[in-house]
C-alpha positions in Angstrom: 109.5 83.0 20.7 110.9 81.7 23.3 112.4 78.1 22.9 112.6 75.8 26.4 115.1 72.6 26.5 112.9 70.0 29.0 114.1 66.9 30.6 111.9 64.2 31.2 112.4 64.4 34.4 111.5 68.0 34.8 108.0 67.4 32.8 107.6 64.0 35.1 108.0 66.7 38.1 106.0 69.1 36.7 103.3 66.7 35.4 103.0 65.3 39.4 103.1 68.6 40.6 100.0 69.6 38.2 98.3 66.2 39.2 98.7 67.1 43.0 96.9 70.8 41.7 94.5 69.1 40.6 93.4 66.8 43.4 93.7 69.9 46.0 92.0 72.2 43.7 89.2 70.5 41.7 87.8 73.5 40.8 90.7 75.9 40.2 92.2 73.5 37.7 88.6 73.2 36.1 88.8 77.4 35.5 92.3 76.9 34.2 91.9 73.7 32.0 89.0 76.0 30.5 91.3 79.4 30.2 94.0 77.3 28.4 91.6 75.8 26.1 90.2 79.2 24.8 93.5 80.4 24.6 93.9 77.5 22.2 90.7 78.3 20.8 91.6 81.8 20.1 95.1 80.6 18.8 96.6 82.9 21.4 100.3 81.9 22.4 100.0 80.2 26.2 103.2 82.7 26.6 100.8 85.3 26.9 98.4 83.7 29.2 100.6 82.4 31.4 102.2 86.0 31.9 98.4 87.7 32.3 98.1 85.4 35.2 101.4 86.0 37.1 101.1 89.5 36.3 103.9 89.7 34.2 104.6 92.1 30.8 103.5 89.5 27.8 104.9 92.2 25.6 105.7 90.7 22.2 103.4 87.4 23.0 100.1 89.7 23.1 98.0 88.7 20.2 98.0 91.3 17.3 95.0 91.9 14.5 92.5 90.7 17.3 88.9 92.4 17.8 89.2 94.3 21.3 86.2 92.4 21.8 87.7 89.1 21.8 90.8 89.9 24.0 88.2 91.7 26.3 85.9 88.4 26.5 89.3 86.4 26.6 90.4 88.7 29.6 87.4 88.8 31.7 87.4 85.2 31.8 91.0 85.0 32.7 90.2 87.1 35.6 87.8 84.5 36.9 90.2 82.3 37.0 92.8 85.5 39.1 89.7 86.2 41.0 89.2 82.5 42.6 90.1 82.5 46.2 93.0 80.2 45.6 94.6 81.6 43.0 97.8 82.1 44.8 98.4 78.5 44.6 98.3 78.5 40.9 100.8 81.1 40.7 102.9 79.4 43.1 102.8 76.2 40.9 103.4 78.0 37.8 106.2 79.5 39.6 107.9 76.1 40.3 106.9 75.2 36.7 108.6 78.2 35.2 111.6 76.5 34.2 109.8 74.4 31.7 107.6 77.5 30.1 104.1 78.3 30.0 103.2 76.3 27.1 104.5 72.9 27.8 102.6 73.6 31.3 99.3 74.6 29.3 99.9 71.1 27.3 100.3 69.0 30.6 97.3 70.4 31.8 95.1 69.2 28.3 96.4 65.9 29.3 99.6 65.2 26.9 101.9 62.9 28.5 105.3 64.5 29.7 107.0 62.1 27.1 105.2 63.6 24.0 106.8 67.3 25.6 110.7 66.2 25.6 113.3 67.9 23.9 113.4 71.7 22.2 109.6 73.0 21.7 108.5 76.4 20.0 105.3 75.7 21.0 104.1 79.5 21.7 
């Protein structure tokens, strides 16, 4: 588990940044907004999703006791959302986000405000 301390202002910055995504990218954040909510679904940790899309090791954030089935179904549809031709600019924004971690950027994206996100989180 990986605990993040966020400032308001950071999530403010982030949630603008995401906003911006958004209006550039209609469609990309419509494949993203749909891979965070089955990960939510699945009760997957957004840890792991967010490191499956920068290509990173999700090591001890990798779901355990699940069917290969589901993390195959959960992992093709992940790749539609690596596949679209601007998925470098959602890797760049998660980038930028990084410092406030994967899950507080999954929980911008469903729509909670940046002042519901303040303060010390083990959201996973």
């Amino acid at each position: 588990m990986m605990i993040t301390l966020s400032s308001i202002d950071e999530l403010k910055t982030a949630n603008e940044a995401l906003e911006k995504f958004q209006k550039d990218n209609p469609n990309l954040f419509k494949k993203l907004l749909d891979i965070v909510n089955l990960t939510r679904a699945f009760q997957f940790k957004y840890q792991y999703m967010g490191c499956l899309i920068m290509d990173e090791d999700p090591g001890q954030n990798t779901p355990n006791f699940v069917y290969g089935s589901v993390l195959r179904l959960y992992k093709k549809e992940l790749q539609k959302l690596k596949d679209d031709q601007n998925s470098q600019v959602l890797k760049q924004t998660f980038t930028e986000l990084k410092s406030i971690g994967y899950a507080k950027i999954s929980l911008l994206v469903l729509g909670m405000t940046p002042e519901s996100l303040v303060g010390a989180s083990s959201i996973k």
